[in-house]
N, C-alpha and C positions, 0 to 999 in steps of 0.2 A: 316459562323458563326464565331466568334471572340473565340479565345481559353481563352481567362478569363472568360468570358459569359458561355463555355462550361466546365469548372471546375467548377464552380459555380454551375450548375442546375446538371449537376452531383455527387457531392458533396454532398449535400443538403440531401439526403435520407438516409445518413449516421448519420447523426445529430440524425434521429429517431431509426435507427436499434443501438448505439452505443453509450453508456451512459455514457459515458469519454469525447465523442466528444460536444461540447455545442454550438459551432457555427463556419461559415465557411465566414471570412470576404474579402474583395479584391475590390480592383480594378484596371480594366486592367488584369496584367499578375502579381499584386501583391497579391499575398492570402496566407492569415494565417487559418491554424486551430487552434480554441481556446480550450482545455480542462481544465476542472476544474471537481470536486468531484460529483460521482454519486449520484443517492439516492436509488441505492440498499444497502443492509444492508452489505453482502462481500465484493462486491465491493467500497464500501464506506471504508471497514478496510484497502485491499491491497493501495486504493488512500492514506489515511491517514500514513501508515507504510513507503511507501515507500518518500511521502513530509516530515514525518518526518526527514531523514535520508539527505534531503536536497531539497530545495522546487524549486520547479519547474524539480527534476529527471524527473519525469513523462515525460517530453517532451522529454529526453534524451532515456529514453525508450521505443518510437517509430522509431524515427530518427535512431539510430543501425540496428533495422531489418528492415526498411525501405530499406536503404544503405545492407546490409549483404546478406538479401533473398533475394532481387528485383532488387539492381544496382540502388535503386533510391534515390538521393541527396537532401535531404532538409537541414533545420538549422536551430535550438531552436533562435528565435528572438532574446531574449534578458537573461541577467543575471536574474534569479528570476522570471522567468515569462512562465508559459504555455501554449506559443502558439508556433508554428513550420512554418516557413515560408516556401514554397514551390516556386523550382527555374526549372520553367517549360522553355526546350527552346521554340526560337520564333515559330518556325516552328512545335509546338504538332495540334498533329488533332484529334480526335476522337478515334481512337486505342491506343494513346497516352494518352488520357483523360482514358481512358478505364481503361489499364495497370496499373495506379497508382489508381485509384478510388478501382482497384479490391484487391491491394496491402495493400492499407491503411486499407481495409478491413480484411483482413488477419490480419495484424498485432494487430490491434483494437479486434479481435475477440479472438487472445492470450491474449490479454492483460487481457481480462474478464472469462479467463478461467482457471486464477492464476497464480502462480509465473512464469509461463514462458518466459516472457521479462525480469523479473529481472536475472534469471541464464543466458539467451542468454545476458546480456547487462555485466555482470560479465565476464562473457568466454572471450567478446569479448575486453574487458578491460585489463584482466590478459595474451590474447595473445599478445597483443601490449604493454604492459610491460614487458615481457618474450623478444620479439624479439629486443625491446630496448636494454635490459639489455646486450644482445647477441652481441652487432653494438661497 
């Protein structure tokens, strides 16, 4: 089975459990997660507070704990824009597809549980200006 094919149809159930998450596009070994604004009525204010503050965070807001709790490497697409590209190697197989399907889910299930990516993405910001500052 092809590992973009299997990112994809595992993927895909998240889209429903996860209401930040809106689609899951790719081809091959290229795939983006799209999110954009919930239409829970909370979760609609944390999406709105924190794009206020500068649009497209949100995406910055996964990628940290992605990377932080998991060791796993994606990257916000592009400037202004919330979708997160995912940089799978060639060699992912199914435990692989797994690991990150289970992760993103973790991370997606803070994010709708309140501020808690925004303090973990703060921390993780204010350490690396700390250790800078240090050099």
């Amino acid at each position: 089975r092809r590992t973009g094919e299997l990112f994809m149809k595992s993927l895909a159930p998240l889209i429903e459990r996860h209401e930040y998450l809106h689609a899951v596009r790719g081809k091959g070994l290229m795939i983006g997660l799209v999110f954009g604004e919930p239409r829970g009525r909370a979760a609609r204010l944390r999406w709105k507070t924190v794009e206020a503050m500068r649009t497209a965070l949100f995406s910055q807001l996964v990628v940290v704990p992605l990377f932080h709790r998991h060791r796993i490497i994606t990257q916000v697409a592009a400037d202004n824009m919330n979708v997160v590209k995912l940089l799978p190697p060639l060699i992912a197989g199914e435990e692989e597809v797994e690991y990150f399907v289970d992760a993103l889910d973790d991370v997606l299930t803070s994010a709708e549980k309140g501020s808690g990516l925004f303090f973990e993405f703060g921390k993780t910001v204010a350490k690396g200006s700390l250790h800078r500052n240090r050099s």
